[in-house]
VOVEX-799255 format. One record per residue: residue number from 1; y, z, x of N, C-alpha, C, O in turn. Coordinates in steps of 0.2 Angstrom, whole numbers. Layout:
BEGIN
<NUM; <Y; Z; X>; <Y; Z; X>; <Y; Z; X>; <Y; Z; X>>,
...
This chain:
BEGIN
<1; <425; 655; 214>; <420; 652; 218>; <422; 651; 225>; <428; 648; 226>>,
<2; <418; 654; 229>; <422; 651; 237>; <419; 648; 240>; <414; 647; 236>>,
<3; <420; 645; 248>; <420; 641; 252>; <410; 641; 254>; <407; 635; 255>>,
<4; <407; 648; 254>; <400; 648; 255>; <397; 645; 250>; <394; 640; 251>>,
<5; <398; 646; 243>; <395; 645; 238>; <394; 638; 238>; <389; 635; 238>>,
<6; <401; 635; 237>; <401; 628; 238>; <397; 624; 241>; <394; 620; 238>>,
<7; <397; 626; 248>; <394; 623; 254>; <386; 625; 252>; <382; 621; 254>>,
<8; <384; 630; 248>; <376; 631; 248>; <375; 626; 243>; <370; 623; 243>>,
<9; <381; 627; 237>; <379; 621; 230>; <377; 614; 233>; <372; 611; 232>>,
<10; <382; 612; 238>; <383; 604; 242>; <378; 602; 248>; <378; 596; 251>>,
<11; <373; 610; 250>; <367; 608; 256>; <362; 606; 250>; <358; 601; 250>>,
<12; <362; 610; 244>; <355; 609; 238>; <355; 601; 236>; <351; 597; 237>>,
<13; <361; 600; 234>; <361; 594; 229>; <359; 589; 236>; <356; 584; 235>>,
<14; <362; 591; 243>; <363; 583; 247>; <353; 584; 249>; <351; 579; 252>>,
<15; <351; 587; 248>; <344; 588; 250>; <339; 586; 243>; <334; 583; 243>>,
<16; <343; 588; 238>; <338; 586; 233>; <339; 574; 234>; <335; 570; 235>>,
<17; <346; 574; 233>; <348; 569; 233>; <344; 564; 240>; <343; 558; 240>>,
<18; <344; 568; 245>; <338; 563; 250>; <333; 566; 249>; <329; 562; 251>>,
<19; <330; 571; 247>; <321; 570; 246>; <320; 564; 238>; <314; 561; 237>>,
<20; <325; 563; 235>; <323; 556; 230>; <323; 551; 234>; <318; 547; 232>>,
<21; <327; 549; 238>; <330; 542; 239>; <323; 542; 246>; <321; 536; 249>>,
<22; <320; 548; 247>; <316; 546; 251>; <309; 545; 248>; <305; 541; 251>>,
<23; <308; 547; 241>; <301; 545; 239>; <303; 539; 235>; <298; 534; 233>>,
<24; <309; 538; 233>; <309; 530; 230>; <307; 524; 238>; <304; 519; 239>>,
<25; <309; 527; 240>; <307; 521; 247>; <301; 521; 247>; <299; 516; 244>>,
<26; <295; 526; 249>; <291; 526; 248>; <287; 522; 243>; <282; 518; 244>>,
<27; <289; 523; 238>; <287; 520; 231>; <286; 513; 232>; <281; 510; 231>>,
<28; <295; 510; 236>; <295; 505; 236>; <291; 500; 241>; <290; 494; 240>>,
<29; <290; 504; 246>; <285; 500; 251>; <276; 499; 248>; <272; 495; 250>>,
<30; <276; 507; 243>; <269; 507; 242>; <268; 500; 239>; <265; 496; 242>>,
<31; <271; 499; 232>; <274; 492; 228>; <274; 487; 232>; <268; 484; 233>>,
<32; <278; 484; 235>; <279; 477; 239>; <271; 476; 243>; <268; 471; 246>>,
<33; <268; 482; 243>; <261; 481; 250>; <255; 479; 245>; <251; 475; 247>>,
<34; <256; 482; 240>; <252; 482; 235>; <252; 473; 231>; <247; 468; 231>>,
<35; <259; 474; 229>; <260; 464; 227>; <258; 459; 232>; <256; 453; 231>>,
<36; <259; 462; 237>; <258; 458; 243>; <263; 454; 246>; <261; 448; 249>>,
<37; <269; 456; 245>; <275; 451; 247>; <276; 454; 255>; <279; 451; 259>>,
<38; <273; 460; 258>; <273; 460; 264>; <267; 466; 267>; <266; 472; 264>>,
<39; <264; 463; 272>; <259; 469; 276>; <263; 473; 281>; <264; 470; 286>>,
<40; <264; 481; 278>; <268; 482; 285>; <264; 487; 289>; <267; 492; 291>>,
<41; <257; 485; 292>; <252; 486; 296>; <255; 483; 300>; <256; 486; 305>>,
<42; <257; 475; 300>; <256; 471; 305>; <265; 471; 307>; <268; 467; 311>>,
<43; <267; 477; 303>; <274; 477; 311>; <273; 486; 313>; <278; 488; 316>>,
<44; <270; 490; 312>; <267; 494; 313>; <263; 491; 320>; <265; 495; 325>>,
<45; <260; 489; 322>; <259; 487; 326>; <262; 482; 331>; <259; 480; 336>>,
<46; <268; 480; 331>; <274; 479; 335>; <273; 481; 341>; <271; 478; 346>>,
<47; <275; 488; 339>; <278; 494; 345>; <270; 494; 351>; <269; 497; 356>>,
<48; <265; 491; 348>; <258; 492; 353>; <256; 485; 354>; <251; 485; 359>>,
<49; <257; 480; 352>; <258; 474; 355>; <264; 470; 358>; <264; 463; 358>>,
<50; <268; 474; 360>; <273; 470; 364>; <273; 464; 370>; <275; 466; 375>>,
<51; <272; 461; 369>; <271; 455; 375>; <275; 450; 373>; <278; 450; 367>>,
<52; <275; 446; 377>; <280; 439; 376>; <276; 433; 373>; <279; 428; 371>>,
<53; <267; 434; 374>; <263; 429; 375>; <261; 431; 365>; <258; 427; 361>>,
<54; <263; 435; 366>; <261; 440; 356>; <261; 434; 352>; <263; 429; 355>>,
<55; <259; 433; 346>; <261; 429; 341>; <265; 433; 336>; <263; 439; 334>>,
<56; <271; 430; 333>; <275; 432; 328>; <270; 436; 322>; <264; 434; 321>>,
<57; <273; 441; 317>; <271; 445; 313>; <272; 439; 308>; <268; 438; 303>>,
<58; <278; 437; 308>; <278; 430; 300>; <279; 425; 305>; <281; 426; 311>>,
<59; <278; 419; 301>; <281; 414; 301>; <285; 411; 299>; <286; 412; 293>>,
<60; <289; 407; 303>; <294; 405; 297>; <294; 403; 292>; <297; 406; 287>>,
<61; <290; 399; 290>; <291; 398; 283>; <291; 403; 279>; <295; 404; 274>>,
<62; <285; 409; 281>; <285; 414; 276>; <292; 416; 273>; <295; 417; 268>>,
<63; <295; 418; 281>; <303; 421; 281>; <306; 416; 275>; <309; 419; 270>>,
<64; <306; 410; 274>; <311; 405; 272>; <307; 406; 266>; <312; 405; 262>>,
<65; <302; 407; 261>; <301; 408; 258>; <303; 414; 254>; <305; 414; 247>>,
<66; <303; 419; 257>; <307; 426; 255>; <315; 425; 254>; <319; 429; 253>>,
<67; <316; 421; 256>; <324; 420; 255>; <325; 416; 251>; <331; 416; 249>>,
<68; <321; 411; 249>; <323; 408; 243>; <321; 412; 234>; <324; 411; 229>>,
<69; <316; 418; 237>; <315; 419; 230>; <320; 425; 228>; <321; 427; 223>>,
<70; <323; 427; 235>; <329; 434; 233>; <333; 428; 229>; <335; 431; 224>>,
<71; <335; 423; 229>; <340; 418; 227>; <343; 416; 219>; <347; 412; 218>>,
């Protein structure tokens, strides 16, 4: 086996290996949006409401509440 072959075995597998890890992401955000543990419309819209007068996408609490249930 030589050097090309390898390198063609090691572009397949690294390609299969990120188009997974890219639909599990997906999966993952479809899930959390669905349970409702995060809307991520409202940081989608971030980057087109940038101002300083903006109101926050959470609040703390919310934040402090996700942090107690990863716990």
């Amino acid at each position: 086996m030589d050097y090309r072959a390898l390198q063609g075995y090691g572009s397949f597998f690294m390609s299969l290996f990120l188009v997974v890890m890219l639909y599990g992401y997906i999966v993952y955000l479809y899930r959390s949006e669905k349970k409702g543990e995060r809307d991520f419309e409202k940081y989608g819209n971030i980057a087109l409401d940038d101002e300083i007068t903006s109101t926050p996408v959470e609040d703390k609490s919310a934040s402090e509440r996700l942090e107690e249930e990863d716990k």
